[in-house]
Backbone bond lengths (Angstrom), bond angles and torsions (degrees), N, CA, C in turn:
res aa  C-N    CA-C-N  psi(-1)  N-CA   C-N-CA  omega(-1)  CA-C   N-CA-C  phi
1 X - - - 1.466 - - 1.528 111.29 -
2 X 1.589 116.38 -28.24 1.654 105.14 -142.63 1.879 73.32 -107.33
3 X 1.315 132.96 2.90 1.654 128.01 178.55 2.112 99.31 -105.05
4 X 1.301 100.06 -8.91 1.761 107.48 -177.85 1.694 109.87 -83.74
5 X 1.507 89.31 -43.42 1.815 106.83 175.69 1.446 97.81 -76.56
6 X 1.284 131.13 -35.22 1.462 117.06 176.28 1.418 120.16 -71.95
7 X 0.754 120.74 -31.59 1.594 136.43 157.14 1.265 110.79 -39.69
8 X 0.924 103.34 -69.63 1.964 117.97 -155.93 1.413 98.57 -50.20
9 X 1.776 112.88 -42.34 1.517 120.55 -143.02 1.446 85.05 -99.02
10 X 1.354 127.59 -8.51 1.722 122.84 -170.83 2.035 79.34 -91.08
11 X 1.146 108.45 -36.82 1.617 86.79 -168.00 1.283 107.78 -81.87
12 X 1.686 113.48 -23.04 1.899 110.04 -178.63 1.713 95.59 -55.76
13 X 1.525 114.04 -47.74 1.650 87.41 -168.12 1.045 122.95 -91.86
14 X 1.267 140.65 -12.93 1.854 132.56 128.57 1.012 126.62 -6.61
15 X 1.707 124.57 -43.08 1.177 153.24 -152.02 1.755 96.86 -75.32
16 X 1.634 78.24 -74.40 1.579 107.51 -171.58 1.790 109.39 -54.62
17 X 1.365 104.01 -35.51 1.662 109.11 -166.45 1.314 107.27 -61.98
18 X 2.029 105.33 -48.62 1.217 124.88 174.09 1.755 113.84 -44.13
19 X 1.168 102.14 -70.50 1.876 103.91 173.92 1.331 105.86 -47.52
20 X 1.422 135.69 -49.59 0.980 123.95 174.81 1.515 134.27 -31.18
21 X 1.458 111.76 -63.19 1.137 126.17 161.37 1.448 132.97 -62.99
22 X 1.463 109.06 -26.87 1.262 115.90 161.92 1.766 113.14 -55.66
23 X 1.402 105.17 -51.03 1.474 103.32 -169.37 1.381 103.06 -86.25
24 X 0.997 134.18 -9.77 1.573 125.30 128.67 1.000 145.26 10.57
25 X 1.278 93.06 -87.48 1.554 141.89 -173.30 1.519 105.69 -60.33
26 X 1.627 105.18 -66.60 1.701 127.68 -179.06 1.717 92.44 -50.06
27 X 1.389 134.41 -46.90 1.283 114.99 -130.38 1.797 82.67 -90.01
28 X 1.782 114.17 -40.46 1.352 133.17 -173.14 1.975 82.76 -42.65
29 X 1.185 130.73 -80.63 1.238 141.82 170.93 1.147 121.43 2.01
30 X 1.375 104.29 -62.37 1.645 120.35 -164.42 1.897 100.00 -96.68
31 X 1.182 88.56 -38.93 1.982 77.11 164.17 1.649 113.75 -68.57
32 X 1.286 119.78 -33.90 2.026 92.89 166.18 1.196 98.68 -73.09
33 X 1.140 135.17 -49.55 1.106 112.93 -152.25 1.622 130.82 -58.34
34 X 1.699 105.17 -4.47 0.947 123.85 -145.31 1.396 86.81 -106.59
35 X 1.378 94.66 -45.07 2.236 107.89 -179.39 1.692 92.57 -58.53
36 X 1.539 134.99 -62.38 1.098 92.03 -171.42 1.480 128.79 -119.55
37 X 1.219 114.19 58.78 1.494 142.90 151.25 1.352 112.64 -100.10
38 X 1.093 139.03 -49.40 1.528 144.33 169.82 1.480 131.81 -87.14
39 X 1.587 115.41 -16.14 1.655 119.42 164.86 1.557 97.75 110.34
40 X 1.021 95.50 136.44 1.760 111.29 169.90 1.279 107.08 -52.50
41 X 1.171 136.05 -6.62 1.277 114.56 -175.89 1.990 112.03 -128.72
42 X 1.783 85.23 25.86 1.556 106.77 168.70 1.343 108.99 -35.51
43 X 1.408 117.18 -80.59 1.113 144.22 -171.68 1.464 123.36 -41.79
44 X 1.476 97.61 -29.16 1.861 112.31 -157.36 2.276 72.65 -90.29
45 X 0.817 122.09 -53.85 1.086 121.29 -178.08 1.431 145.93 -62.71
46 X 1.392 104.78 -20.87 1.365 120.31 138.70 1.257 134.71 -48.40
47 X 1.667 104.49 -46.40 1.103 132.02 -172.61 1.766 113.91 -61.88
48 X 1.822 98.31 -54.13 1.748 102.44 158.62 1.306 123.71 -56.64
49 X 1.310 127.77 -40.60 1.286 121.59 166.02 1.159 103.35 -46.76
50 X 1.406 147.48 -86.92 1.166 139.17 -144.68 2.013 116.55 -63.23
51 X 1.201 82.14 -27.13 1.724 102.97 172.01 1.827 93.29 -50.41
52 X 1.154 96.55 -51.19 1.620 89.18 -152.46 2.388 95.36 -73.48
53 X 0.776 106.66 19.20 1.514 96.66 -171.39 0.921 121.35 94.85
54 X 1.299 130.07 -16.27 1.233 137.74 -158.43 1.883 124.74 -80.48
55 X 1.570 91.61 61.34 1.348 96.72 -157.37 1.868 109.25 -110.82
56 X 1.110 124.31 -141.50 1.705 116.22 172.41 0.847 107.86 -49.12
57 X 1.148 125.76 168.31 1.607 131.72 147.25 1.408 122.67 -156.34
58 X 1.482 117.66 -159.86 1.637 108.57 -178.59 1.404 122.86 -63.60
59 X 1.504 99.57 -34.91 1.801 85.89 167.60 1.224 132.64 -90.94
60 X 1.356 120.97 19.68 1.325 121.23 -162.26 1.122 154.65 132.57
61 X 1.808 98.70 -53.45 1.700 91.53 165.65 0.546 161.46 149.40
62 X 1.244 144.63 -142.09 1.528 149.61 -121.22 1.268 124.97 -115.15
63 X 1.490 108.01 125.60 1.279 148.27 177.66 2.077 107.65 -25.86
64 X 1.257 95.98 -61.93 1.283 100.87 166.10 1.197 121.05 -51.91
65 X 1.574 122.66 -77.60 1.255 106.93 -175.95 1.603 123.26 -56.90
66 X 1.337 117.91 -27.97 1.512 115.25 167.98 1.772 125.30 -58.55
67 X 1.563 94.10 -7.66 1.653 99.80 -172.61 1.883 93.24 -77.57
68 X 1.148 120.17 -51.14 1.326 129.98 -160.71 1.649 96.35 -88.05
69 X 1.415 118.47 -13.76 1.441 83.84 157.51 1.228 136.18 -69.59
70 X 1.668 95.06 -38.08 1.161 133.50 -165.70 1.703 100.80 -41.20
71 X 1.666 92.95 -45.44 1.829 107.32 -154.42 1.317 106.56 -65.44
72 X 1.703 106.90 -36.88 1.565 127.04 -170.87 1.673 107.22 -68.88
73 X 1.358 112.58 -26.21 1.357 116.27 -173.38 1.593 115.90 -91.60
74 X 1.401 109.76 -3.27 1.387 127.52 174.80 1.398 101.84 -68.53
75 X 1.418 116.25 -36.47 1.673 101.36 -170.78 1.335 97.43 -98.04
76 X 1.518 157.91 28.18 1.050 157.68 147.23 1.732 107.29 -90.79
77 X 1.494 116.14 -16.33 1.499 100.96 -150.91 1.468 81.19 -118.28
78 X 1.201 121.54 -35.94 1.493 113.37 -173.09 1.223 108.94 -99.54
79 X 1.446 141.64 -31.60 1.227 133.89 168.16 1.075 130.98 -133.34
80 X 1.499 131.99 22.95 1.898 118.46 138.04 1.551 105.04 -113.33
81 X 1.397 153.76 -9.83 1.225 155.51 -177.93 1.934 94.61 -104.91
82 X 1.138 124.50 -49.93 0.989 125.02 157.63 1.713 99.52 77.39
83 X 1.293 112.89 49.71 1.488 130.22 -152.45 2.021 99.67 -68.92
84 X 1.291 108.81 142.37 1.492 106.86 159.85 1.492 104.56 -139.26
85 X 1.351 108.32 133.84 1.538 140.23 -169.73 1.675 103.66 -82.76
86 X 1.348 109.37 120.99 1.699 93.48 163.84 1.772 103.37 -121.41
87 X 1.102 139.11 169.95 1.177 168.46 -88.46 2.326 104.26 -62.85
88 X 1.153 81.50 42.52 1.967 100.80 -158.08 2.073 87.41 -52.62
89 X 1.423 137.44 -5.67 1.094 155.19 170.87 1.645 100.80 -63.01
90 X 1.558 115.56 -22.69 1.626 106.27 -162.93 1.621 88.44 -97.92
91 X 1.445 135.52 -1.14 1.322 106.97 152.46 1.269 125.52 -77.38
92 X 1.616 118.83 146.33 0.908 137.97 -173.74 1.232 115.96 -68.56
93 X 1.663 132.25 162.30 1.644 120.47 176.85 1.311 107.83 -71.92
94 X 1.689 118.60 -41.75 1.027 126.96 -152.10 1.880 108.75 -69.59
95 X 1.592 90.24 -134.21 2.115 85.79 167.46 1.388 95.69 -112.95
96 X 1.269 107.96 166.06 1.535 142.31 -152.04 1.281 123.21 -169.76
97 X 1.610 96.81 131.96 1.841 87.26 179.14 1.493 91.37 -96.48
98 X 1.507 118.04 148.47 1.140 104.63 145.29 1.158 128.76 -134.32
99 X 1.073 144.67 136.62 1.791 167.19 -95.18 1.274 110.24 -143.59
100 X 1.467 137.92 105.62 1.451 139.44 160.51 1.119 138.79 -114.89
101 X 1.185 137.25 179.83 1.386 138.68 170.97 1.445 93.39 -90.10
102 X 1.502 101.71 155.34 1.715 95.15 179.95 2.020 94.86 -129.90
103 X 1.214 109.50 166.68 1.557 102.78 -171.95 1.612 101.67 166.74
104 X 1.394 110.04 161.66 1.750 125.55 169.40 1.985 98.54 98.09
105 X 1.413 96.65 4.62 1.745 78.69 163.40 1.631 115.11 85.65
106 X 1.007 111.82 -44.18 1.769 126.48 165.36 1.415 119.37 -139.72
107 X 1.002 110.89 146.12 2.166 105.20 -154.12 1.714 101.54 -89.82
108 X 1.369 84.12 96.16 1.111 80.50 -162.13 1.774 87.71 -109.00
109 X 1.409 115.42 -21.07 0.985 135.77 146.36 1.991 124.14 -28.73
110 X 1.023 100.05 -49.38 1.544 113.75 170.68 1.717 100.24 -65.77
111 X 0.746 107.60 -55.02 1.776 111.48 -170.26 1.101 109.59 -41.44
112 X 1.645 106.83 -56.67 1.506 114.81 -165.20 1.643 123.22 -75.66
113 X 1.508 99.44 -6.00 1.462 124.68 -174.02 1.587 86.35 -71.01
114 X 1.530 102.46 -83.51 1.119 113.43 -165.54 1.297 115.07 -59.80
115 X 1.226 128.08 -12.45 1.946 129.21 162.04 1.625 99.34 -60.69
116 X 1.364 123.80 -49.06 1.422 124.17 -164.58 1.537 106.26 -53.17
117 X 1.571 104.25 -64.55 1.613 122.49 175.37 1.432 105.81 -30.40
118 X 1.474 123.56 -21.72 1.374 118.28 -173.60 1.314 133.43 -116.54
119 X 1.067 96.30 -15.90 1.635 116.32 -173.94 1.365 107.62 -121.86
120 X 1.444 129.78 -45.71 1.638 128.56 158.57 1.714 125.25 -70.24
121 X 1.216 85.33 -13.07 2.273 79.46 -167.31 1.655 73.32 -104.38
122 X 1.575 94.03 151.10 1.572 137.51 -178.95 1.934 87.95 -116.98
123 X 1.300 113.47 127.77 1.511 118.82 -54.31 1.224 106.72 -49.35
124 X 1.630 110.30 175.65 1.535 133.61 170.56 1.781 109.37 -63.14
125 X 1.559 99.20 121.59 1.303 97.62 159.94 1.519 130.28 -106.46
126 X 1.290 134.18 140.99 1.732 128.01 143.35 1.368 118.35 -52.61
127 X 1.445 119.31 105.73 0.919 128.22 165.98 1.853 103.04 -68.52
128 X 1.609 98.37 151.27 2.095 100.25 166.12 1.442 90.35 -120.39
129 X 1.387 123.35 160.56 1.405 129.28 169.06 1.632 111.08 -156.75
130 X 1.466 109.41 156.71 1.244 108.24 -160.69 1.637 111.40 -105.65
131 X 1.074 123.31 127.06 1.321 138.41 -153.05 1.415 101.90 -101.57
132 X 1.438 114.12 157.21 1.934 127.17 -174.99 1.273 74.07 -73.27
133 X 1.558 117.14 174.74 1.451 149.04 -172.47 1.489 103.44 -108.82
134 X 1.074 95.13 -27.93 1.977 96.13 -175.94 1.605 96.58 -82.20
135 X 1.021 123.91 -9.41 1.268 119.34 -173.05 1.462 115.21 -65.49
136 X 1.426 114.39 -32.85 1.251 141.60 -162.62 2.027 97.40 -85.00
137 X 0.927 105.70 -8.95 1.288 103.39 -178.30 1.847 104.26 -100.33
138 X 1.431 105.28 -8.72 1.886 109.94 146.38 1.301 122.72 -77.10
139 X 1.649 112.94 119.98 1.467 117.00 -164.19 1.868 91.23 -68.25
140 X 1.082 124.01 -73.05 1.085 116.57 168.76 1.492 143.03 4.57
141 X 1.638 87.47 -106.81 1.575 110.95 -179.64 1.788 97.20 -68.46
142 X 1.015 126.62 -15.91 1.856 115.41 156.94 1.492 118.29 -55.35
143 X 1.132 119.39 -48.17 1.508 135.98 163.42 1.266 104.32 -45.38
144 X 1.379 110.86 -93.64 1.174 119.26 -162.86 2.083 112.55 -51.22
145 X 0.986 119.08 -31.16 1.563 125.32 161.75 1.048 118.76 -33.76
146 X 1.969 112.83 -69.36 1.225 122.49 -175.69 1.424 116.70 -71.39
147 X 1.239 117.08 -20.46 1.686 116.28 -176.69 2.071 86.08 -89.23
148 X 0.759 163.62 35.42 1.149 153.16 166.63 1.834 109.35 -137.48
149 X 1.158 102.59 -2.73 1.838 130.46 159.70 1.212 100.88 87.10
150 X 1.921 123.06 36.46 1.215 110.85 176.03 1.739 112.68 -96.93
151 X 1.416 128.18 140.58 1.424 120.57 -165.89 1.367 112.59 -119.83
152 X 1.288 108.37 156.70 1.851 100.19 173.71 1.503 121.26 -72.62
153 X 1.433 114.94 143.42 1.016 121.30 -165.42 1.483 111.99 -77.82
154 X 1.175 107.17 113.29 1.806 131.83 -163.89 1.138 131.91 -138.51
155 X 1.377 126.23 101.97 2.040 98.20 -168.71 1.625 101.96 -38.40
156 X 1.574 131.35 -66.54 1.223 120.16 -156.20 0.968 116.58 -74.61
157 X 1.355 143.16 4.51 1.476 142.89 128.11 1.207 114.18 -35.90
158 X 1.548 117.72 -67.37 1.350 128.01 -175.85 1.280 111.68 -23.21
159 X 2.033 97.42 -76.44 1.633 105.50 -158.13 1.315 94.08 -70.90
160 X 1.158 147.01 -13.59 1.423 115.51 -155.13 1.561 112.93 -85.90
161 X 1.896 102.44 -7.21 1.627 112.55 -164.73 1.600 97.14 -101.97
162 X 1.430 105.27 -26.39 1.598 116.75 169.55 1.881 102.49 -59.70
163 X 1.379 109.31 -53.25 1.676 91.48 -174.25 1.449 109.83 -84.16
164 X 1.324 131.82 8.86 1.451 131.93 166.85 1.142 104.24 -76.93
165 X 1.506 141.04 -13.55 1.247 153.96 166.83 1.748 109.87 108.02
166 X 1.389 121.34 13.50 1.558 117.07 -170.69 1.391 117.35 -89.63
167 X 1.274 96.61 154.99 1.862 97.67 171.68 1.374 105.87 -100.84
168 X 1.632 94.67 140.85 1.122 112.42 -150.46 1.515 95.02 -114.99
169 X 1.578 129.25 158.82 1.197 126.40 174.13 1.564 104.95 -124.76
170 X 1.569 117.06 148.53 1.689 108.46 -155.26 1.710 71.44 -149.64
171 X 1.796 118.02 143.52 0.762 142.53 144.63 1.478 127.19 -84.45
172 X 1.556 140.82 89.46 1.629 117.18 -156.24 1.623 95.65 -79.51
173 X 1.035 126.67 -31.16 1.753 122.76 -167.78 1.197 114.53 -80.40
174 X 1.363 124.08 3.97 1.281 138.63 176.40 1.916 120.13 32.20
175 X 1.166 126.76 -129.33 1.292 115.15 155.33 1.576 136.14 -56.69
176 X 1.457 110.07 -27.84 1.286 123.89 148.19 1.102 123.98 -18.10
177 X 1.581 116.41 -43.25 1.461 123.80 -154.83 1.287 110.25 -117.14
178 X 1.643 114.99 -48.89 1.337 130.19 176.74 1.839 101.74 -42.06
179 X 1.335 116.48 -54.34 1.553 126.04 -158.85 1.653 105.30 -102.99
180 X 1.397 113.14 15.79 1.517 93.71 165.80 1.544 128.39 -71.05
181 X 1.355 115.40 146.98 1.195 116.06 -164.39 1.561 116.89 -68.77
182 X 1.105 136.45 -169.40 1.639 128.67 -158.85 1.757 94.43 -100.41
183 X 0.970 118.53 -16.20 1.784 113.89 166.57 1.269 115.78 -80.72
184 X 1.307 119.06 -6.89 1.468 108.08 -177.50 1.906 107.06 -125.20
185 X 1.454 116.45 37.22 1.248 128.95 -140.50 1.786 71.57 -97.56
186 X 1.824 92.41 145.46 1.396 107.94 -178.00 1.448 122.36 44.32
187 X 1.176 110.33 11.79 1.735 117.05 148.69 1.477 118.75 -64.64
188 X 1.304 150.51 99.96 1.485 123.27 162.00 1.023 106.06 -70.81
189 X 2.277 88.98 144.27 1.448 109.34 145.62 1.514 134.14 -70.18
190 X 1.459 115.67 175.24 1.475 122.71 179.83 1.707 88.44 -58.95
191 X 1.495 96.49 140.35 1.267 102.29 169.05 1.650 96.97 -118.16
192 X 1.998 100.86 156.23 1.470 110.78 -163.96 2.085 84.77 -70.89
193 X 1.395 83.57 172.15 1.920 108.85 167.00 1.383 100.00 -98.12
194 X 1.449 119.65 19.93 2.043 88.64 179.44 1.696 107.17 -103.21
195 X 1.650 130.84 -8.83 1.016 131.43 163.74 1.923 111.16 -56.44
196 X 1.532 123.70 -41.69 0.938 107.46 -141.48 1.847 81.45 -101.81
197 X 1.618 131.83 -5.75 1.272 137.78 175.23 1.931 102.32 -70.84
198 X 1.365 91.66 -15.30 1.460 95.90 -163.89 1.688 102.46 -103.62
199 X 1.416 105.61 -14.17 1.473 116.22 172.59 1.455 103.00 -53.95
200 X 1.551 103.92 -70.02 1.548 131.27 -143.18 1.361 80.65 -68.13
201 X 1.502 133.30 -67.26 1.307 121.82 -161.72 1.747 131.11 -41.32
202 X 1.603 96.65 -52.63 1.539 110.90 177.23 1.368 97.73 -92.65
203 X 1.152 148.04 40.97 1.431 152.57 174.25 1.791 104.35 13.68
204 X 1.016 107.84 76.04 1.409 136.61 179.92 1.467 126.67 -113.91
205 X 1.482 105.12 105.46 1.451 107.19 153.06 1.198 141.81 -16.37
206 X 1.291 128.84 109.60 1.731 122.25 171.12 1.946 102.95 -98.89
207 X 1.078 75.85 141.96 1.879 106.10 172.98 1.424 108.91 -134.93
208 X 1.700 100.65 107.89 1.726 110.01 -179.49 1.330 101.57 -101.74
209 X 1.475 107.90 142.35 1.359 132.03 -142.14 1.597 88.15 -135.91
210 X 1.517 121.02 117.59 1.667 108.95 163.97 1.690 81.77 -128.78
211 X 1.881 91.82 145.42 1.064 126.47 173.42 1.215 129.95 -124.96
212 X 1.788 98.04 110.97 2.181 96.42 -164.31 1.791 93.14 -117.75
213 X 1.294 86.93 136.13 1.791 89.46 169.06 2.134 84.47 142.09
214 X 1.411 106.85 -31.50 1.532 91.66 -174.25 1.745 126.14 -77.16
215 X 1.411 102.53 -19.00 1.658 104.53 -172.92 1.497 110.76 -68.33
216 X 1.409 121.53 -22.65 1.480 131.48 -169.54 1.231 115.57 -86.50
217 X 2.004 110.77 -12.81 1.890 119.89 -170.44 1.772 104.64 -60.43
218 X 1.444 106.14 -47.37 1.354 124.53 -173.89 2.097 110.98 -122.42
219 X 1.316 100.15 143.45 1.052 105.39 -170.38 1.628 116.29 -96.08
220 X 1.084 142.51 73.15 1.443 129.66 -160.31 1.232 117.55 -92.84
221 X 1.160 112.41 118.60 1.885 121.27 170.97 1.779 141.72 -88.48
222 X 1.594 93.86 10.81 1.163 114.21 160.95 1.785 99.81 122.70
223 X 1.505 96.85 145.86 1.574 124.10 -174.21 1.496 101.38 -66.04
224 X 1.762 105.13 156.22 1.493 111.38 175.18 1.282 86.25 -107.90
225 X 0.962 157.91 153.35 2.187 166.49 117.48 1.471 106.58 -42.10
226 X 1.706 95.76 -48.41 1.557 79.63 -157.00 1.873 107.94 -86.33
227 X 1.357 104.03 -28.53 1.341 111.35 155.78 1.479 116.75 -30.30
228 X 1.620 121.81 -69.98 1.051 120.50 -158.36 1.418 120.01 -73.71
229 X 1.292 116.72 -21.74 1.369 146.31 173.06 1.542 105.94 -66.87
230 X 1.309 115.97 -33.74 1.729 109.74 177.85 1.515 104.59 -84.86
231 X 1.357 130.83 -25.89 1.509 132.35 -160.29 1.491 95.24 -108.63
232 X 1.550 127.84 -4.09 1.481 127.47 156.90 1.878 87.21 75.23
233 X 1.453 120.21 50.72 1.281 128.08 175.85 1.454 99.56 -114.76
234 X 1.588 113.65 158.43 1.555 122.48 168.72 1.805 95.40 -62.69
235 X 0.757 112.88 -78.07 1.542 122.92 -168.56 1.490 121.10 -117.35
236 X 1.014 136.28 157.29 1.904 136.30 177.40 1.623 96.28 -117.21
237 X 0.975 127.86 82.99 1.798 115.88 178.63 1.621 101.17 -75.93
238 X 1.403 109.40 169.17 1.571 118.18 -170.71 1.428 94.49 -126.15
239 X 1.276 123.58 100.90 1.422 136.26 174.35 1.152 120.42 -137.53
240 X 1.719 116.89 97.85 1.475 156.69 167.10 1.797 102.28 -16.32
241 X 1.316 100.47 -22.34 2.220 87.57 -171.88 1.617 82.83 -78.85
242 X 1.529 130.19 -40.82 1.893 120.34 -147.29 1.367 98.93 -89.38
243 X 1.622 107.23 20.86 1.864 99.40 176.88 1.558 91.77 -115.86
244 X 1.119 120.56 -30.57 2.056 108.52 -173.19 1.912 98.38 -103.99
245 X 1.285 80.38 149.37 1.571 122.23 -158.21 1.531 72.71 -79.49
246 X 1.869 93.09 118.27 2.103 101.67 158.98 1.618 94.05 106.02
247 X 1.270 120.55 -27.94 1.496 93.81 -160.98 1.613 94.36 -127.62
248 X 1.394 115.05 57.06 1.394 109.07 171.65 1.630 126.65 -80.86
249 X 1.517 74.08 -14.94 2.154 101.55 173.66 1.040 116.54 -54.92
250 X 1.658 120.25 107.73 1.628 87.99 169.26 1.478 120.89 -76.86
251 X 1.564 90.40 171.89 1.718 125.05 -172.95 1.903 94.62 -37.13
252 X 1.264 107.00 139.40 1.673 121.46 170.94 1.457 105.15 -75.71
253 X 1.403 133.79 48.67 1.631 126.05 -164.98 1.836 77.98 -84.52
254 X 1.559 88.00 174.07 1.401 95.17 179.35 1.684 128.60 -118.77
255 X 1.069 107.52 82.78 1.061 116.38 169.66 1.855 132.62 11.91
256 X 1.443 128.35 98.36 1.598 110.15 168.83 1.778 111.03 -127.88
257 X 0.960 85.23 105.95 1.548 94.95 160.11 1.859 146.80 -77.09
258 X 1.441 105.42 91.48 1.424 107.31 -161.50 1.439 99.97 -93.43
259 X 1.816 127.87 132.63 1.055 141.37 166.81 1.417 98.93 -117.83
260 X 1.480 98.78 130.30 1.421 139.48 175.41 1.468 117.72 -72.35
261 X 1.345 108.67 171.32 1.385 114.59 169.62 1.661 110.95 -96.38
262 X 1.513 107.53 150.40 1.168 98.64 -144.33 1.897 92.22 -90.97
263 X 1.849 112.15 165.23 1.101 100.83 -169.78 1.312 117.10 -130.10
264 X 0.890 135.34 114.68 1.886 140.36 -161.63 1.359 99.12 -105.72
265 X 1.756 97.99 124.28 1.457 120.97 161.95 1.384 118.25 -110.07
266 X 1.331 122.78 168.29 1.560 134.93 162.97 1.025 121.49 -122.76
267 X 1.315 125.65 157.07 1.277 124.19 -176.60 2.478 116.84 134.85
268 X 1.117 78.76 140.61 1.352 94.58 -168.17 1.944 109.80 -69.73
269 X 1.847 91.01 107.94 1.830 92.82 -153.54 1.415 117.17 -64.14
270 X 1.782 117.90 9.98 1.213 109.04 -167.93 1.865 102.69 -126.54
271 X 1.645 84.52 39.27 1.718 96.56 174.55 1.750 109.41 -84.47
272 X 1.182 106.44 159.31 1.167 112.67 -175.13 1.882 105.98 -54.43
273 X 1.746 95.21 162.29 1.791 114.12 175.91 1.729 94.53 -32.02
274 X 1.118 102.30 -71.94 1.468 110.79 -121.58 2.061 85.17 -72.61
275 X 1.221 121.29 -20.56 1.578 113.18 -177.64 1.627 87.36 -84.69
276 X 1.089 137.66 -19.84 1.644 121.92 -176.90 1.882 108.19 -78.16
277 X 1.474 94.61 -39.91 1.454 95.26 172.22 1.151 112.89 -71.59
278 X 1.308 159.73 14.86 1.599 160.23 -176.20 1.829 91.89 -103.93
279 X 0.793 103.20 -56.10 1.785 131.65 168.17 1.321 94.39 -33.46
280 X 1.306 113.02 -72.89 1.800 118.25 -147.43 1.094 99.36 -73.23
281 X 1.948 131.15 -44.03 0.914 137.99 -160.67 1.215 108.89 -61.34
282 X 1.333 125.94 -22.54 1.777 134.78 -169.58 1.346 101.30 -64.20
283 X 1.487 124.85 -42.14 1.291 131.08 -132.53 1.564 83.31 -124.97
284 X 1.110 141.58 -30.32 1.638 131.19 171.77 1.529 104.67 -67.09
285 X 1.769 116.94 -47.97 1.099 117.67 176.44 1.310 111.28 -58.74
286 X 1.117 138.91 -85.83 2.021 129.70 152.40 1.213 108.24 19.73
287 X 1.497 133.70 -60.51 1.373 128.35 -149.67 1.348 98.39 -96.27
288 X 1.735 112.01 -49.11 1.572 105.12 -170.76 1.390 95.49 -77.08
289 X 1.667 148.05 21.10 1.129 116.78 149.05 1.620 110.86 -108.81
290 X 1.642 130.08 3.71 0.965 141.29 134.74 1.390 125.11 -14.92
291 X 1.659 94.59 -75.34 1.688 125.10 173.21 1.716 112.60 -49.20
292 X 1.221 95.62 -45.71 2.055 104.64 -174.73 1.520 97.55 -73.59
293 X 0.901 141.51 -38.36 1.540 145.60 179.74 1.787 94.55 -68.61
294 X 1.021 134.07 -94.07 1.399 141.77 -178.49 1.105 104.14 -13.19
295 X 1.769 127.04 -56.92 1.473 121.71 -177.38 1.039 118.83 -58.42
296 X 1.526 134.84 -47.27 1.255 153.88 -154.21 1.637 92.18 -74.83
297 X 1.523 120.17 -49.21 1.214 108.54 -157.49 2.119 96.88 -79.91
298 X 0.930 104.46 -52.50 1.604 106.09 173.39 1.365 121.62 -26.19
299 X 1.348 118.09 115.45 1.209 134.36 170.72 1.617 122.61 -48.67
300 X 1.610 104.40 -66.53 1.005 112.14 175.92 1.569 113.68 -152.24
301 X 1.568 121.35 174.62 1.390 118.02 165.97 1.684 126.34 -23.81
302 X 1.189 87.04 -75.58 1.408 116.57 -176.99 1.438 146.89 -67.45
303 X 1.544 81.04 -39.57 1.692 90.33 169.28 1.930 105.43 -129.60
């Protein structure tokens, strides 16, 4: 018996040594692979993020899983979107709202924002951004959101990440914008007044952000209502790539991201609509002439 138990426990740690080294091995693996998909200076950049505080927190999170998004989003941002950043210097260190056009049908747009913040700005920032509410009703991508520090869209969400000192990313056209159809591409929608109520309050910077390269990823030919209304969705768009087999990918257009100078208002945030919309209109106008500049200068789709 007492040479059977010696046995067992000579093979439990064989066992263990073996996995050991195996997961080793995998992790040795996935760290090049990571150096060269994401840049030699992955690491050094992680590293500032965390420098800056930027670690768990009340909603969630985590450093880790944001490292491997981060890594996964390297091959979307640097080589099939093939993203270029213009003046990403006009965010501020401090907190910041910053303000976009939203578009391409799935935010895919958000990603690449927050890839830029990390891989183009000297130093690297964590972007936070505010997420649909129905979203949260995906067991999944709810998880995975909040561990990557994305939050539901809430005023008291908002301010509370605004006085932690973060920049924050705010869509005003919300689904509006994400799902407009391909005739109304780079049109903005009405954007809500609760970003800029949320300005005045936490006396916060805006940085308008227009983003051209996303309306062309996916092709949309107009929303179903009643569809979306039975599946308890914002919208059902009808887009010809998610019906043929192979091309659910969107289009490789190429991505440009223009950051603005940032724009400070005053004013008492619990003034009536119509003085918040005088407000908003400054900063929609800003972007959609952002957007008209970007096109003009763009060569082509793709490159």
């Amino acid at each position: 018996m007492g040479i059977t138990t010696a046995l067992a426990k000579r093979a439990t740690r064989s066992e263990s040594t073996l996995r050991g080294k195996l997961l080793g091995f995998v992790r040795g693996e996935l760290d090049d692979l990571i150096q060269r998909v994401a840049g030699n200076d992955f690491d050094k950049r992680i590293a500032q993020i965390q420098a800056r505080g930027q670690g768990a927190d009340p909603f969630g999170f985590d450093p880790e899983w944001a490292k491997y998004a981060l890594a996964s989003a390297a091959l979307f941002h640097k080589y099939y979107f093939r993203v270029e950043t213009h003046g990403i210097d006009n965010v501020p260190e401090g907190r910041a709202l910053l303000i976009a056009n939203h578009s391409g049908q799935i935010p895919i747009d958000a990603g690449l924002i927050l890839s830029a913040m990390f891989y183009d700005a000297n130093p690297p920032r964590m972007l936070r951004s505010m997420v649909e509410k129905w979203s949260q009703t995906l067991p999944v991508v709810s998880t995975f959101f909040a561990r990557c520090g994305q939050v539901v869209g809430v005023p008291e969400n908002a301010t509370r990440l605004l006085e932690m000192g973060e920049a924050l990313l705010v869509f005003p056209e919300g689904t509006r914008g994400i799902s407009k159809p391909f005739s109304e591409r780079y049109r903005l929608q009405d954007f809500g007044l609760g970003f800029m109520r949320l300005a005045l309050e936490t006396r916060t910077p805006i940085v308008p952000i227009a983003v051209v390269g996303a309306e062309e990823q996916y092709i949309n030919l107009g929303n179903v209502q009643s569809l979306a209304r039975a599946l308890k969705m914002p919208v059902f768009p009808i887009v010809p790539q998610w019906m043929i087999p192979g091309l659910q990918m969107p289009l490789p257009t190429r991505y440009r991201i223009y950051f603005g100078d940032p724009l400070e208002f005053k004013g008492d945030p619990d003034d009536e609509d119509a003085v918040m919309e005088e407000k908003v209109e400054v900063v929609r106008a800003t972007i959609q002439a952002m957007i008209n500049r970007g096109l003009k200068q763009r060569k082509g789709l793709f490159w």
